[in-house]
KEFI-191370 format. One record per residue (C-alpha): x, y negated, z negated; residue in one letter. Coordinates in steps of 0.1 Angstrom, whole numbers, padded with zeros to 4 digits, always signed. Example, Ala and Ser with C-alpha at 12.3 -4.5 7.8 and 13.67 -1.06 7.14 Angstrom:
+0123+0045-0078A +0137+0011-0071S 
This chain:
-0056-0415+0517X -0027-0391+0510X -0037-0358+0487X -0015-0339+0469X -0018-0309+0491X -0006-0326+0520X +0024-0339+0503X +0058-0321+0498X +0054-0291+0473X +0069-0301+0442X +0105-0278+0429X +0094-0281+0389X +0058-0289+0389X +0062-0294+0348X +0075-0325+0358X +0053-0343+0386X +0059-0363+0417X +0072-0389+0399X +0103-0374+0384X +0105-0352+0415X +0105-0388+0435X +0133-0404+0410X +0157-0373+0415X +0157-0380+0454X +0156-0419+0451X +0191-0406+0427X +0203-0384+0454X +0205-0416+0483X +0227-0436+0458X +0265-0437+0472X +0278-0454+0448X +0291-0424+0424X +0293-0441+0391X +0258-0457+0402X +0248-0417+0406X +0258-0408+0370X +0241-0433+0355X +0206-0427+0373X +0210-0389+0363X +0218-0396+0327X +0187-0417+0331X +0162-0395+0344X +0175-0364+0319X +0163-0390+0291X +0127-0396+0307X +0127-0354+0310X +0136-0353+0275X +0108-0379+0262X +0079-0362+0285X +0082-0329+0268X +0098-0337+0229X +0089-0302+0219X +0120-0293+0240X +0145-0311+0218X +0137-0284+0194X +0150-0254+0209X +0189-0245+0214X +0212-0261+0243X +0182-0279+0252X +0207-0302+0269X +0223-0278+0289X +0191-0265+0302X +0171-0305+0313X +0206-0303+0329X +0201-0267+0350X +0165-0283+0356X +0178-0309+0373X +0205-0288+0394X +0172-0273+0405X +0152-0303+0410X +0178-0321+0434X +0183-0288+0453X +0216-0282+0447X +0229-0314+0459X +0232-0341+0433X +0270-0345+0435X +0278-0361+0401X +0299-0350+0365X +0278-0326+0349X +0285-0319+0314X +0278-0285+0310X +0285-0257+0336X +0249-0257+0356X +0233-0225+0367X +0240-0214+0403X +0214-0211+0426X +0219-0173+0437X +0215-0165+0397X +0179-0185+0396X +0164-0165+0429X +0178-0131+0415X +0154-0107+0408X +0154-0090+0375X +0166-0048+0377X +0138-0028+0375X +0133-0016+0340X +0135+0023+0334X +0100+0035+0320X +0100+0069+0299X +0090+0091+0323X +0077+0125+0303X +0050+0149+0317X +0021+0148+0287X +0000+0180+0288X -0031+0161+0282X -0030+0127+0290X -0059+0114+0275X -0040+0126+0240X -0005+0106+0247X +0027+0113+0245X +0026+0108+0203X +0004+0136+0199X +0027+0164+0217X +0057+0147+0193X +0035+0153+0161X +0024+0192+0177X +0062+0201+0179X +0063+0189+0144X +0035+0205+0133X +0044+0237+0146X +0076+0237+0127X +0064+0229+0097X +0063+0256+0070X +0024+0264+0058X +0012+0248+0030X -0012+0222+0018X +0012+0194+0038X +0009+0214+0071X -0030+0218+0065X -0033+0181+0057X -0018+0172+0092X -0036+0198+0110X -0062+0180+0100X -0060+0146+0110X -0045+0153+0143X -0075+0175+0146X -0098+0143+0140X -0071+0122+0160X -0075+0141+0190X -0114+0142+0185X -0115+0108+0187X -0093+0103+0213X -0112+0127+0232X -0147+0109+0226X -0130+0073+0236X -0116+0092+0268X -0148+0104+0279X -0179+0109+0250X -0193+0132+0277X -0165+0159+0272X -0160+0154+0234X -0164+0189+0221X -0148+0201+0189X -0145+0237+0205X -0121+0217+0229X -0100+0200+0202X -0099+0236+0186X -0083+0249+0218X -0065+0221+0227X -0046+0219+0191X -0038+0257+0193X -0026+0257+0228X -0002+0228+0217X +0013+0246+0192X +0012+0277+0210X -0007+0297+0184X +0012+0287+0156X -0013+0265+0141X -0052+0273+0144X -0081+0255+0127X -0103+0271+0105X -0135+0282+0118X -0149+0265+0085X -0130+0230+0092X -0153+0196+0088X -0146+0175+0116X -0147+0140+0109X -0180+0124+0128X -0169+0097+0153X -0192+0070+0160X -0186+0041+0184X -0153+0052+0187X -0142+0049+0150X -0143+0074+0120X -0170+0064+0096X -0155+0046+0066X -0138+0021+0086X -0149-0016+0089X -0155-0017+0128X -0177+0013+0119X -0195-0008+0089X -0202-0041+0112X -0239-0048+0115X -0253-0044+0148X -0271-0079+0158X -0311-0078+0167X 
């Protein structure tokens, strides 16, 4: 008995053995006309095994790439649409470029240090005093889902001023929102029930 494993690896394994089989019986035919016809044939059996396909754009052109790549490259017949080369399938996407930015405190992000600067330019007044506060409760949480061990509101206090380098401090009197389990009470992952 003959397994799978030990058998040539497959190019498109969407496809099987049996379509894999059909593209190299297609390959040995000499007779070009002959050729044509078997590929037109087996691009209609691709077609019918997957008929979600038919639904996207130039799905023609691309059962037609698939089969470029199926017969290695080699299936000399009339193509009737330009077929992807083989150096453009093996290239290897550029590396993307990732915003690289030095954040004071990581376990804040990058956000928070956008929203200090603006915080710190803002004029004082009650809009100023609102956003103190929630990116004083912001960063609280943050810090308890960074590590609950270190959450200390002494350290939000310190942290908050050093962002905006004095400009803004909290109130000695201010009412830190209470975090539990990660969210502010009020909200509904806060309000789910515990199972027994």
């Amino acid at each position: 008995m003959t397994y799978n494993t030990q058998r040539e690896k497959l190019i498109l394994p969407e496809y099987g053995r049996c379509i894999q089989e059909m593209v190299d019986i297609c390959l040995g035919i000499e007779d070009r006309t002959e050729r044509q016809r078997c590929a037109e044939t087996i691009i209609g059996i691709m077609a019918n095994m997957n008929p979600d396909v038919r639904q996207q754009p130039d799905y023609e052109h691309m059962l037609w790439d698939q089969l470029a790549i199926l017969s290695g490259y080699r299936l000399d017949i009339d193509y009737p649409f330009e077929v992807i080369r083989q150096e453009e399938v093996a290239a290897k996407p550029k590396p993307l470029k990732y915003p690289m930015q030095r954040i004071r405190y990581r376990h804040y992000g990058h956000l928070t240090e956008a929203y200090m600067r603006h915080l710190q330019e803002m004029p004082e007044g009650e809009q100023r005093d609102q956003l103190m506060s929630m990116m004083a409760n912001f960063m609280k949480r943050s810090l308890y889902n960074w590590n609950r061990d270190a959450m200390d509101e002494r350290k939000v206090k310190t942290d908050l001023e050093a962002y905006t380098d004095g400009a803004v401090e909290v109130p000695e009197h201010f009412q830190y929102a209470s975090v539990s389990g990660g969210h502010l009470p009020g909200s509904n992952a806060s309000k789910k029930k515990k199972r027994r």
